[in-house]
C-alpha positions in Angstrom: 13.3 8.0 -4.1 12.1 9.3 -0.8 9.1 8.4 1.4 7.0 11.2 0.8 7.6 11.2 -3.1 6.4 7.6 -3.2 3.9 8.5 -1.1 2.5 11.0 -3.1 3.3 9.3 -6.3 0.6 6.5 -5.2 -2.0 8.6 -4.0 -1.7 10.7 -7.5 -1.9 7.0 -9.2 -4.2 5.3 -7.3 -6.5 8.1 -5.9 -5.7 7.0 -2.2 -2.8 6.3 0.2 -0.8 3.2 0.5 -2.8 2.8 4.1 -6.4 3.2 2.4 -5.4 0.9 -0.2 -4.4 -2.2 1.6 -7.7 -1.4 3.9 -9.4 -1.9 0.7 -7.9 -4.8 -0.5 -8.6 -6.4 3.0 -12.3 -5.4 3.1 -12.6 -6.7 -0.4 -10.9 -10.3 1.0 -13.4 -9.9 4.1 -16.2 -9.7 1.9 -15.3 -13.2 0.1 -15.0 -14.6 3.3 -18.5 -13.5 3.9 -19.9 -14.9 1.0 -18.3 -18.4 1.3 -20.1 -18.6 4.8 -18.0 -20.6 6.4 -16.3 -18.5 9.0 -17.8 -16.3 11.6 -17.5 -12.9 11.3 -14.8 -12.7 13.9 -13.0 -15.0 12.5 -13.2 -13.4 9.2 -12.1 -10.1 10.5 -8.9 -11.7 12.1 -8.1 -13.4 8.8 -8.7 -10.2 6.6 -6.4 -8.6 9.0 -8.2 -6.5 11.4 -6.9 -6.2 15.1 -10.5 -6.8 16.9 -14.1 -7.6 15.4 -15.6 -4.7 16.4 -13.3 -2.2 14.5 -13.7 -4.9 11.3 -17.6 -4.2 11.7 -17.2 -0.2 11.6 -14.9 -0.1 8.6 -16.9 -2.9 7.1 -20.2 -0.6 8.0 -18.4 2.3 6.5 -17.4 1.3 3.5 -20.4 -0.9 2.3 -23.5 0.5 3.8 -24.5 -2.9 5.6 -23.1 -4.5 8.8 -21.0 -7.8 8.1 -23.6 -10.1 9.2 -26.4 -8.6 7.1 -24.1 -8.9 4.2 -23.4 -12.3 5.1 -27.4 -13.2 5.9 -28.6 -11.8 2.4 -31.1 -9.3 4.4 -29.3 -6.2 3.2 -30.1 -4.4 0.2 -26.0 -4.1 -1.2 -25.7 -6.6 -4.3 -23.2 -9.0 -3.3 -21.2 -8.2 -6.9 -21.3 -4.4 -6.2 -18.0 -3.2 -6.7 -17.4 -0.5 -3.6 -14.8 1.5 -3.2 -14.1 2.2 0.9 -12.2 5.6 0.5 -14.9 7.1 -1.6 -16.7 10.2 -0.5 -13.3 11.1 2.0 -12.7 14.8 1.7 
């Protein structure tokens, strides 16, 4: 099987690339992290994956509505059992 028939394969089966996928399944890991509050968010972002804090943050921003730290503090208004899906709304 090729590269681009797999490729296209999982994005008609999963509704996303291989690429958005893993980012979700790392954001989802981030966000247990978070809730356990026992790491900082830095170090959370290096052990869910992320090359630097600051990009964790954005895509963490992006695909939940609320900065890590809010989620973290309970000041945000996201349910921490909300189910969100980070490639949602891309068009």
């Amino acid at each position: 099987m090729s590269h681009a028939r797999l490729t296209q394969g999982f994005k008609k089966e999963f509704g996303c690339t291989v690429f958005e996928y893993l980012r979700m399944e790392r954001l989802a890991y981030s966000r247990t992290l978070l809730q356990e509050n026992k790491m900082s968010v830095t170090q959370v972002a290096f052990s869910a994956g992320f090359s630097s804090s600051s990009h964790f943050a954005a895509s963490f921003s992006k695909a939940f509505g609320v900065k890590p730290s809010a989620f973290r503090s309970g000041t945000s208004f996201l349910r921490r059992d909300m189910t969100v899906i980070p490639w949602a709304g891309k068009g």
